[in-house]
C-alpha positions as a Markdown table, in Angstrom:
| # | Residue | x | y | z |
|---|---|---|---|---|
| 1 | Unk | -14.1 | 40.0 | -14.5 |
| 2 | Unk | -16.9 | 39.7 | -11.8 |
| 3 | Unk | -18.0 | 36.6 | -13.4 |
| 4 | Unk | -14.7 | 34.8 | -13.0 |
| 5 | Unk | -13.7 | 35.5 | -9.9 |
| 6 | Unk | -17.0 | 34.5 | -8.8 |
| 7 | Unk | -16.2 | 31.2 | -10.8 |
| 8 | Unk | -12.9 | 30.9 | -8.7 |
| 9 | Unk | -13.9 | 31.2 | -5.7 |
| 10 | Unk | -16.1 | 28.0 | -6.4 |
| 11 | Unk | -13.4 | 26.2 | -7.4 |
| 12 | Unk | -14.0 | 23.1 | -5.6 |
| 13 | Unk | -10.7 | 21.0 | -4.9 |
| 14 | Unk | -8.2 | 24.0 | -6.0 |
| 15 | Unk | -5.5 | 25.0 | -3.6 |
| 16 | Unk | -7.3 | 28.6 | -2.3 |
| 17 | Unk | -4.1 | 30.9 | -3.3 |
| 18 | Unk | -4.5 | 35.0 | -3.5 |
| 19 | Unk | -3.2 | 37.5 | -5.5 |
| 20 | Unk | 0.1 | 38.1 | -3.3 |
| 21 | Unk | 1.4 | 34.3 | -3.4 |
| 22 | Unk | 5.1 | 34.1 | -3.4 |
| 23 | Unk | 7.4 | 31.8 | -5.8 |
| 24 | Unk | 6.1 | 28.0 | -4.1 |
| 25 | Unk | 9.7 | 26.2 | -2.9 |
| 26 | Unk | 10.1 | 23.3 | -5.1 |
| 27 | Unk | 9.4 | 19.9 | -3.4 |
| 28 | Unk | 12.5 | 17.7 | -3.2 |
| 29 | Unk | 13.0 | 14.3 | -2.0 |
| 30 | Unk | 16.4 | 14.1 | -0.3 |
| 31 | Unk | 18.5 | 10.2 | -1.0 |
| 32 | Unk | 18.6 | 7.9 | 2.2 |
| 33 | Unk | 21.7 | 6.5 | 0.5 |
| 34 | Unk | 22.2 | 3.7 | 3.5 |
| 35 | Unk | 18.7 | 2.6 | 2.2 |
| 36 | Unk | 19.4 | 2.6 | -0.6 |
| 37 | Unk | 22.7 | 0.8 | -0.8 |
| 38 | Unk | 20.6 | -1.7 | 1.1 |
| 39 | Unk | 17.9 | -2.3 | -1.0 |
| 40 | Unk | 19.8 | -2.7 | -4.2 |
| 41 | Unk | 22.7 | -4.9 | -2.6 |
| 42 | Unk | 19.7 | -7.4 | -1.3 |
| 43 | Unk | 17.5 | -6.7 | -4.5 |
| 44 | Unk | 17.8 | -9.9 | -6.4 |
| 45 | Unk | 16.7 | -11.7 | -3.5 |
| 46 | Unk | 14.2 | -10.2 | -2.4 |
| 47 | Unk | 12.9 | -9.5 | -6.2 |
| 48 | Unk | 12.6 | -13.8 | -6.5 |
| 49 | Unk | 10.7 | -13.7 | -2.9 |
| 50 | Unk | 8.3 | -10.5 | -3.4 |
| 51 | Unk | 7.6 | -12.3 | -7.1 |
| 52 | Unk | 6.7 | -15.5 | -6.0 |
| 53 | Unk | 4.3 | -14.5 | -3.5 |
| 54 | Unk | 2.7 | -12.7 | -5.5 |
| 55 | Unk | 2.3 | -14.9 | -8.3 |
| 56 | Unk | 1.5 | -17.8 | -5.5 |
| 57 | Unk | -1.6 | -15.9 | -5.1 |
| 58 | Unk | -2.4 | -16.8 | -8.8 |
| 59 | Unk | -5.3 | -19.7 | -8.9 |
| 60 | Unk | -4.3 | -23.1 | -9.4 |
| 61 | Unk | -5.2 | -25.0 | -12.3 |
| 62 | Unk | -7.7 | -27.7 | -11.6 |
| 63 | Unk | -6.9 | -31.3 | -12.8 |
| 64 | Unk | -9.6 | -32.6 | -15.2 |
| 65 | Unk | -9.4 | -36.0 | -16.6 |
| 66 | Unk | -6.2 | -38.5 | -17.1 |
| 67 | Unk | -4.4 | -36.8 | -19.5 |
| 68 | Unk | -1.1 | -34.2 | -18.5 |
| 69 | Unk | -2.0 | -31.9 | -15.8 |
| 70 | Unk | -2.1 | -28.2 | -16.9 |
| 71 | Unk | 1.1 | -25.9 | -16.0 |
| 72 | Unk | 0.9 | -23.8 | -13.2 |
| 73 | Unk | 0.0 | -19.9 | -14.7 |
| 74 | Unk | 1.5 | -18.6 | -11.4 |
| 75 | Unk | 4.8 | -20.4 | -12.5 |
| 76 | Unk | 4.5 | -19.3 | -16.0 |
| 77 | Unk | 4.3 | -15.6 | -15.1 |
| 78 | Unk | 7.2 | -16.3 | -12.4 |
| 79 | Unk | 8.9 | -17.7 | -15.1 |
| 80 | Unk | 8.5 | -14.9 | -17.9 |
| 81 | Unk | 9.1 | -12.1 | -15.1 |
| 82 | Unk | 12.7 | -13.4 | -14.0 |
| 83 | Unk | 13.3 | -13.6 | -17.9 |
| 84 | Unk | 12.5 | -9.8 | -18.3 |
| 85 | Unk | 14.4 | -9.3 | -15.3 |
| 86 | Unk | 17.6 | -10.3 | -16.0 |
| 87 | Unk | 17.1 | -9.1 | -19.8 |
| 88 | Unk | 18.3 | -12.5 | -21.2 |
| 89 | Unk | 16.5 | -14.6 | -23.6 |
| 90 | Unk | 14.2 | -17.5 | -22.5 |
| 91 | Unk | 16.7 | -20.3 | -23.6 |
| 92 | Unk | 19.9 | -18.4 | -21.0 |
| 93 | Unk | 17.0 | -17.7 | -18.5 |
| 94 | Unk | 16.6 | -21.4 | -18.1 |
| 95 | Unk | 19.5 | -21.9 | -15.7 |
| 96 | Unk | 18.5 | -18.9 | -12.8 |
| 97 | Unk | 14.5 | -20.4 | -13.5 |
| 98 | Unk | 16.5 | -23.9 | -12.3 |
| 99 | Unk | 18.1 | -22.0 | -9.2 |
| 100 | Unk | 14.6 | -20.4 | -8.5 |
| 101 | Unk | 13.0 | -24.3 | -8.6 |
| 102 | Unk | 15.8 | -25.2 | -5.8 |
| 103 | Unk | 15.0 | -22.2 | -4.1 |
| 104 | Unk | 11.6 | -23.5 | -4.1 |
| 105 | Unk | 10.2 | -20.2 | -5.5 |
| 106 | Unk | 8.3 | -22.6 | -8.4 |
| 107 | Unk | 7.7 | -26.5 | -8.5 |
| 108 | Unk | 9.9 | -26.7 | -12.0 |
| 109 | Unk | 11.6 | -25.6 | -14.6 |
| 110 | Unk | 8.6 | -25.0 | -17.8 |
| 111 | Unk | 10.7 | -25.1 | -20.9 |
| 112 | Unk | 12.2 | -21.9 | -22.5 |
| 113 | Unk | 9.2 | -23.0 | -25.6 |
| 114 | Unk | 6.6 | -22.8 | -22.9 |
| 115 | Unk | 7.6 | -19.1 | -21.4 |
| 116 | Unk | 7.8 | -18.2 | -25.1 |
| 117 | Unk | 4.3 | -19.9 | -26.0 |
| 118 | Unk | 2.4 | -18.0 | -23.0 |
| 119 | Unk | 4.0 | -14.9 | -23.6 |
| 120 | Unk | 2.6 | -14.6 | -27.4 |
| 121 | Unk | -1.2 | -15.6 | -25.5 |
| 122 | Unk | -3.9 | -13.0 | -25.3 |
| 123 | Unk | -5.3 | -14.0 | -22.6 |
| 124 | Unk | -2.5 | -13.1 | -20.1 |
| 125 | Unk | -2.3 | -9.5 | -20.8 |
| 126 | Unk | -5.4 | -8.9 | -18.2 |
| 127 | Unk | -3.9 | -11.0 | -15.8 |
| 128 | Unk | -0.3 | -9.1 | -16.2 |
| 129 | Unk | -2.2 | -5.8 | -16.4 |
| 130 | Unk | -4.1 | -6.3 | -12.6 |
| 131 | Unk | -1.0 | -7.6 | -11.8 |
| 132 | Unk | 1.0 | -3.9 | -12.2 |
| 133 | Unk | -1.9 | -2.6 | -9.8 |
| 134 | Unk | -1.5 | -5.6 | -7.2 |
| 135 | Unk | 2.4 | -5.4 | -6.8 |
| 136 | Unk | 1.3 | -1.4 | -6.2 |
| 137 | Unk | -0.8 | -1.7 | -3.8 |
| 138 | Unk | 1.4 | -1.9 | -0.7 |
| 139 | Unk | 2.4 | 1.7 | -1.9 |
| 140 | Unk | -1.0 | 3.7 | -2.2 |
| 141 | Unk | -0.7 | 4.6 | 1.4 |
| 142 | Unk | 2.1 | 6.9 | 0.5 |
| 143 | Unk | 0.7 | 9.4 | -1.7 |
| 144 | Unk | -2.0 | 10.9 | -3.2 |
| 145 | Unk | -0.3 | 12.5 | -6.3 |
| 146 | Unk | 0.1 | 11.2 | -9.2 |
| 147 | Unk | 0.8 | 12.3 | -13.1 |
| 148 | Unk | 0.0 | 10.5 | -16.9 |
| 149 | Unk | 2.5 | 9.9 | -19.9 |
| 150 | Unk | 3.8 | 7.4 | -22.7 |
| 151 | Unk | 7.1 | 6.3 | -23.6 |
| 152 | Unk | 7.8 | 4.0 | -26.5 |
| 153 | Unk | 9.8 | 0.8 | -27.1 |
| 154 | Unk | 11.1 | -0.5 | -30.0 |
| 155 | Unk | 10.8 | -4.0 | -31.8 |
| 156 | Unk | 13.1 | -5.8 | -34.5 |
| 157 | Unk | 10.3 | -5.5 | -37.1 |
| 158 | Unk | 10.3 | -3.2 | -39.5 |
| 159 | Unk | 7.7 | -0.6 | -41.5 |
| 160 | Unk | 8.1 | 0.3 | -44.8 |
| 161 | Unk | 6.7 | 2.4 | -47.3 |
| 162 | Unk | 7.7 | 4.7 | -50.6 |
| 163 | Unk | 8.8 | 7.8 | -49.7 |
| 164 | Unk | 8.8 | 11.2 | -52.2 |
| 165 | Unk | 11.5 | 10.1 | -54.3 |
| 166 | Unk | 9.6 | 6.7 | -55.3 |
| 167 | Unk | 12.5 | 4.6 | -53.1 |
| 168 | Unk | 11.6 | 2.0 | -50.1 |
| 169 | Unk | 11.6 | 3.9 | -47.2 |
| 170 | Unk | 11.7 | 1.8 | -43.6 |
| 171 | Unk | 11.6 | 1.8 | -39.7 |
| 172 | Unk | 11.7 | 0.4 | -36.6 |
| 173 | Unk | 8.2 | 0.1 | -35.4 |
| 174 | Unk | 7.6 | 0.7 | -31.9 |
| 175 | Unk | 4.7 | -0.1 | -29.0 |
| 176 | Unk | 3.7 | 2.8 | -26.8 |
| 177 | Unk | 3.3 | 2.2 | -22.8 |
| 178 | Unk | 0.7 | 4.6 | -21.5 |
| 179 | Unk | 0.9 | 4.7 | -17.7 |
| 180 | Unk | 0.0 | 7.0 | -14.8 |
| 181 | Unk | 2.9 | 7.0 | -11.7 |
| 182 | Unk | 2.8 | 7.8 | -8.3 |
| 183 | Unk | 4.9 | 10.6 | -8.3 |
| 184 | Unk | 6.3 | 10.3 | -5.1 |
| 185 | Unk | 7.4 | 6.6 | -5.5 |
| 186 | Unk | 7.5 | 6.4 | -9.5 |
| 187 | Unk | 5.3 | 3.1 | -9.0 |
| 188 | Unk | 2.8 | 2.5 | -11.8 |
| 189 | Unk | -0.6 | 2.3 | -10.9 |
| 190 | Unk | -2.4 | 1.9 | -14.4 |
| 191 | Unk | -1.0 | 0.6 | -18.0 |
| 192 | Unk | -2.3 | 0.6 | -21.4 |
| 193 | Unk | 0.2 | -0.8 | -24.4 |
| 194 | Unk | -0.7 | 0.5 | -28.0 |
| 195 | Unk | 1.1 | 0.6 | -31.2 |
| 196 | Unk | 2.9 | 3.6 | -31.6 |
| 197 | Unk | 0.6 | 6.0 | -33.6 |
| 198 | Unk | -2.2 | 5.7 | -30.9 |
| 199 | Unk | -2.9 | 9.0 | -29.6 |
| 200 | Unk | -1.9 | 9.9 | -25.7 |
| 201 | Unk | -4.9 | 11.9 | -25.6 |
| 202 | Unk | -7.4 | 8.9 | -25.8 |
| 203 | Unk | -6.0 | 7.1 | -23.3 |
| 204 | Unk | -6.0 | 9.2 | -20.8 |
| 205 | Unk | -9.6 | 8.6 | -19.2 |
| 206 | Unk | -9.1 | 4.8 | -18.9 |
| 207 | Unk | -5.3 | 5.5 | -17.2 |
| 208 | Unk | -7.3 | 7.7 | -14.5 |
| 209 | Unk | -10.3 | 5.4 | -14.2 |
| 210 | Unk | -8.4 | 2.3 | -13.6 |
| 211 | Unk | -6.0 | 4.1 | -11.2 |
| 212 | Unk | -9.4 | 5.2 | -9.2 |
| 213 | Unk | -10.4 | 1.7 | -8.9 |
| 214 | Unk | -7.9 | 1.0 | -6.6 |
| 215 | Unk | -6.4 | 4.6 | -5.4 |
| 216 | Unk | -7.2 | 7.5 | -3.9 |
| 217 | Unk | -5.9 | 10.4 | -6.0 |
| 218 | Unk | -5.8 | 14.0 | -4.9 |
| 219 | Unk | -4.0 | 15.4 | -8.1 |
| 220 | Unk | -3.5 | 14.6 | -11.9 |
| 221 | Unk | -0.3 | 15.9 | -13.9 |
| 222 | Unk | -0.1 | 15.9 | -17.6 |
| 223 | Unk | 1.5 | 18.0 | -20.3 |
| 224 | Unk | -0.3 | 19.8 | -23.0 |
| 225 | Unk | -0.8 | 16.2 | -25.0 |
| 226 | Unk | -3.5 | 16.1 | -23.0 |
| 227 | Unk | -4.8 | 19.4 | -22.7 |
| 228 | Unk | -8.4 | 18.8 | -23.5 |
| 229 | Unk | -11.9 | 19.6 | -21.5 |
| 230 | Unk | -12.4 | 15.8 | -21.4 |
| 231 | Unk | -9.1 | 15.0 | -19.5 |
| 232 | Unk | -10.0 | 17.7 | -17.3 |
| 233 | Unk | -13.0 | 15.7 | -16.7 |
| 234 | Unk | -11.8 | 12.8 | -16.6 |
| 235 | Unk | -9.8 | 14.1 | -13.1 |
| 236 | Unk | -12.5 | 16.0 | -11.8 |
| 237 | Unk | -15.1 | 13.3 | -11.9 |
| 238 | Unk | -12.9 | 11.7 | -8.9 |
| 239 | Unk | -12.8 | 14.5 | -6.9 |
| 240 | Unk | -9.2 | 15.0 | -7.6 |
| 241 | Unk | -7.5 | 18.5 | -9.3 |
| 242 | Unk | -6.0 | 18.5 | -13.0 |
| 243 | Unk | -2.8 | 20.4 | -13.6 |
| 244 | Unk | -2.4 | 19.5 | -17.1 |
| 245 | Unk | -0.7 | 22.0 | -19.1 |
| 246 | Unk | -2.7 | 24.7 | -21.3 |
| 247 | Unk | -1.8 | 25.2 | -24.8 |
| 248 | Unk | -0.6 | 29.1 | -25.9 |
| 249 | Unk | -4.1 | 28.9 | -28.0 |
| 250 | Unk | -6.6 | 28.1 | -24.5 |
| 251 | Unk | -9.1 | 30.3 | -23.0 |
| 252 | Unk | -11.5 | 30.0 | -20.5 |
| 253 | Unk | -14.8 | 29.3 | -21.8 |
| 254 | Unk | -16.2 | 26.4 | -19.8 |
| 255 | Unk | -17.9 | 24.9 | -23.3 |
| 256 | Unk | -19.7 | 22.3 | -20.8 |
| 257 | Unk | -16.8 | 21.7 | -18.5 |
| 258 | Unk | -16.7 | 23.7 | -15.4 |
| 259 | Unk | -12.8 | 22.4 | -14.2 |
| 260 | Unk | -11.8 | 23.7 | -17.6 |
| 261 | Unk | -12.9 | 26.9 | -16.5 |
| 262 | Unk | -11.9 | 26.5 | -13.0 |
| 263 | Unk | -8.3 | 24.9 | -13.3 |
| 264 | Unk | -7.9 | 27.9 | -16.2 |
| 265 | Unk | -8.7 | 30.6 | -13.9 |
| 266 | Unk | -6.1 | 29.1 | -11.4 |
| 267 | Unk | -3.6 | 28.9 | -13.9 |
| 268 | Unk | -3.4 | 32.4 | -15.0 |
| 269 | Unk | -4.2 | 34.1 | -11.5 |
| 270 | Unk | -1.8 | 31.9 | -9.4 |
| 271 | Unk | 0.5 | 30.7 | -12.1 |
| 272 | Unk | 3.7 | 29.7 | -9.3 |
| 273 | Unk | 1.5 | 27.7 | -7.1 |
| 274 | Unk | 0.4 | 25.9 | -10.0 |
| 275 | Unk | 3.4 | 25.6 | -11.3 |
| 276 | Unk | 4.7 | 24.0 | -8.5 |
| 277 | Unk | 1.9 | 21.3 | -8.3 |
| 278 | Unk | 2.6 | 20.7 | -12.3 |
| 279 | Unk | 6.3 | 20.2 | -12.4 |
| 280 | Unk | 5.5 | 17.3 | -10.5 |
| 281 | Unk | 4.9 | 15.5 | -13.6 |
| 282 | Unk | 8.8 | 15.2 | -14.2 |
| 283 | Unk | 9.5 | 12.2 | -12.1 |
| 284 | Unk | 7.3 | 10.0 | -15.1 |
| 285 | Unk | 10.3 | 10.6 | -16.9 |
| 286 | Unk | 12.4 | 9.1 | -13.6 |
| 287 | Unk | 9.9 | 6.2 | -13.6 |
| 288 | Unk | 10.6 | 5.3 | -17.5 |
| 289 | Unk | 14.5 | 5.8 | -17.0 |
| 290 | Unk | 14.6 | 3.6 | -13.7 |
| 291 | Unk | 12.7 | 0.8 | -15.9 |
| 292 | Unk | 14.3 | 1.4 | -18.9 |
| 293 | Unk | 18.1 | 1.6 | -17.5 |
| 294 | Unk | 17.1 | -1.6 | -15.6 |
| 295 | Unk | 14.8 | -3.6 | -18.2 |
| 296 | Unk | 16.2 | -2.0 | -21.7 |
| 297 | Unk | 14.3 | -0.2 | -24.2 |
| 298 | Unk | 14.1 | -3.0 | -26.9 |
| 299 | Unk | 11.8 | -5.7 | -27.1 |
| 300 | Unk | 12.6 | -9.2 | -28.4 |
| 301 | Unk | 9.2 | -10.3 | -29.2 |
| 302 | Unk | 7.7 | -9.9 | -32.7 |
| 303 | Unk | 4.0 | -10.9 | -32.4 |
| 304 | Unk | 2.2 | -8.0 | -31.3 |
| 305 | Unk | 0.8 | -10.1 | -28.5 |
| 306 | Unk | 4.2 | -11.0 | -27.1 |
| 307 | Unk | 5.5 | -7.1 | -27.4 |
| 308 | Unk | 2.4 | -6.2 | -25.2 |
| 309 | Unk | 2.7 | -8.7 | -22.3 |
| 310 | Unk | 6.6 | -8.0 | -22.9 |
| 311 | Unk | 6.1 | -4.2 | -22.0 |
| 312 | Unk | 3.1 | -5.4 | -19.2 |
| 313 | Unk | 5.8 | -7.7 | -17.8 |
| 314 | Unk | 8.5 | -4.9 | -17.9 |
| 315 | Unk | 6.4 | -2.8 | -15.6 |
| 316 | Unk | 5.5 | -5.5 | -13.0 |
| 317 | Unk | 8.9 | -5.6 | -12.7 |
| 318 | Unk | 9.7 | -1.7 | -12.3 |
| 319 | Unk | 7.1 | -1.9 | -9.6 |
| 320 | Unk | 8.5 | -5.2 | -7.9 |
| 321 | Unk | 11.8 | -3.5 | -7.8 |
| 322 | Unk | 10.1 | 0.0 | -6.3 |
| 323 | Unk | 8.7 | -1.9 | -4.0 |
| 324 | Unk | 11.5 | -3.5 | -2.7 |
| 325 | Unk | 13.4 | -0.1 | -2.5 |
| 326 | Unk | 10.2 | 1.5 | -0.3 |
| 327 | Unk | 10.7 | -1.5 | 2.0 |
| 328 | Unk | 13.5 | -0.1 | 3.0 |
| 329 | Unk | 13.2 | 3.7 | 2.9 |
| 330 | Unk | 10.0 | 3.8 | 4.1 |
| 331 | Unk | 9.1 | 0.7 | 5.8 |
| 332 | Unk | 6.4 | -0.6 | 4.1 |
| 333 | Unk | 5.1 | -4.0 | 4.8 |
| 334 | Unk | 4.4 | -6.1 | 2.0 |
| 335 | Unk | 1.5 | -9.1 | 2.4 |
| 336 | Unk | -0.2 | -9.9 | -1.0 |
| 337 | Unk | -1.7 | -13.2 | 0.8 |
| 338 | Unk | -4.0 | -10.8 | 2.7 |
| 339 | Unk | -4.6 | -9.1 | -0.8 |
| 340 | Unk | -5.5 | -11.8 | -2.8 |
| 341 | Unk | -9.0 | -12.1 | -1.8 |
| 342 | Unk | -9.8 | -8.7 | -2.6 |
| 343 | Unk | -7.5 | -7.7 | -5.0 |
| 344 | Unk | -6.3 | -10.5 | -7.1 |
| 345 | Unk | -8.7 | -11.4 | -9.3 |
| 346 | Unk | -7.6 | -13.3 | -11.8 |
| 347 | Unk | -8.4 | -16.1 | -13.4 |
| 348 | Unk | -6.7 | -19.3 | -15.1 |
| 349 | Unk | -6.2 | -19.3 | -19.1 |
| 350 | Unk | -9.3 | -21.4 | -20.7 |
């Protein structure tokens, strides 16, 4: 018993709670409703102005030759964004992308066939994916909390397979989003798309990794999916504290991971406090229904390429629309032109 208190008290980032601590209140985050009628009356707007700065920020292609000049990627992604937007199919997006040319938001129209030929193309999903963190950004001022999950989407295609009786068995497949979310916000700061059978646990790490890049986090939240000595690691290698739920089976041993041992100890001695800091992990699930409710939860693509940058695409524009909503309730000042330098670096297709 010696031993582990001895091991608590060098628990590094952990709150320091005693023996006596009372029930923790539960951290709410009371509705400016006047900002928020605001924000969502002006939201279409603004979403086509925040959008095209952003993607303005894109390098131009440079004209080689006599032949037709390359299209504009910025435009493209504009383009493809708007379509996932309004949830309508590229051929009945083609009229708002005309409004937005008027608007002079991008330089034309691109064909419905050219939206749907660069969404099926590998090389935009990095682009889309440092994309997510740009648009967040503006936001990483206002919190240092943040907590990991997955939620699926599913396709038109179809599995199949014999099942027991010796019949054709078959369903939907489905792609999995793996993201981490300012809790505070419900921005996402980090995005990895899988099929469906990939495991949460191994992605994880790169979630927390990326989200360093760019972030400073103070705390991780996770459920037991991801209860493991290497997620714990993963958090504390950052200097940030895990609260990731412990399976009924866990113990303490350290097994080569002290924050195993440390967020354990914690866990059972202080078990409100940490409570409090792990319940924090709900508002993923208000994140996925404010994108899904908004976006849908189907995808139209059925190239696996397309049903990635389709779900990348979806959570640009979840953070688009955050944004737009923090303008207003807590003034934030949005300027990717004096991000793009730093932050924006991407690249034109080859």
């Amino acid at each position: 018993m010696k031993e582990e208190e001895s091991a608590y008290q060098d628990q590094g980032p952990f709150p320091q709670g005693n023996e006596t601590d009372a029930q923790s209140p539960r951290v709410s985050y009371p509705q400016d409703w006047t900002a928020y009628n605001e924000a969502q009356t002006n939201e279409k707007v603004l979403f086509y102005k925040i959008l095209g700065e952003l993607t303005e920020q894109i390098p131009k292609p440079a004209r080689t030759g006599a032949g037709r000049p390359r299209v504009d990627l910025g435009e493209i992604i504009f383009a493809i964004c708007q379509k996932i937007y309004l949830n309508f199919s590229a051929r009945r997006a083609t009229s708002d992308l005309r409004i937005a040319e008027r608007l002079g938001y991008v330089s034309h129209a691109v064909h419905f066939n050219t939206v749907l030929k660069y969404l099926n193309d590998p090389s935009l999903t990095p682009i889309l994916t440092e994309l997510v963190q740009v648009a967040a950004l503006p936001l990483g001022q206002l919190g240092g909390e943040y907590a990991v999950d997955s939620t699926g989407f599913s396709t038109s295609v179809f599995d199949r397979w014999y099942g027991t009786s010796r019949k054709h068995e078959e369903q939907r497949t489905y792609v999995k989003a793996h993201v981490m979310v300012m809790v505070k916000t419900n921005v996402i700061t980090s995005i990895e798309v899988t099929p469906g059978t990939v495991s949460d646990y191994d992605m994880f790490p790169i979630l927390v990794d990326s989200t360093a890049r760019r972030f400073h986090i103070k705390e991780v939240s996770a459920d037991k999916g991801y209860s493991s000595r290497k997620c714990m690691e993963a958090v504390s290698k950052h200097g940030a504290v895990p609260f990731i739920a412990f399976r009924q089976n866990a113990r303490p041993l350290a097994q080569g991971s002290q924050a195993w041992r440390t967020a354990y100890v914690f866990f059972r001695d202080h078990k409100e406090e940490w409570l409090a800091h792990y319940h924090l992990r709900s508002n993923v699930e208000s994140a996925f229904s404010m994108m899904k409710r908004k976006q849908g939860t189907f995808l139209r693509s059925r190239n696996s390429v397309a049903q990635m940058n389709e779900v990348i695409c979806k959570v640009l524009v979840h953070n688009i629309c955050v944004l737009i909503q923090e303008t207003f309730e807590s003034g934030i000042r949005v300027d990717f032109e004096s991000l793009a330098e730093d932050e924006l670096m991407c690249k034109t297709l080859p």
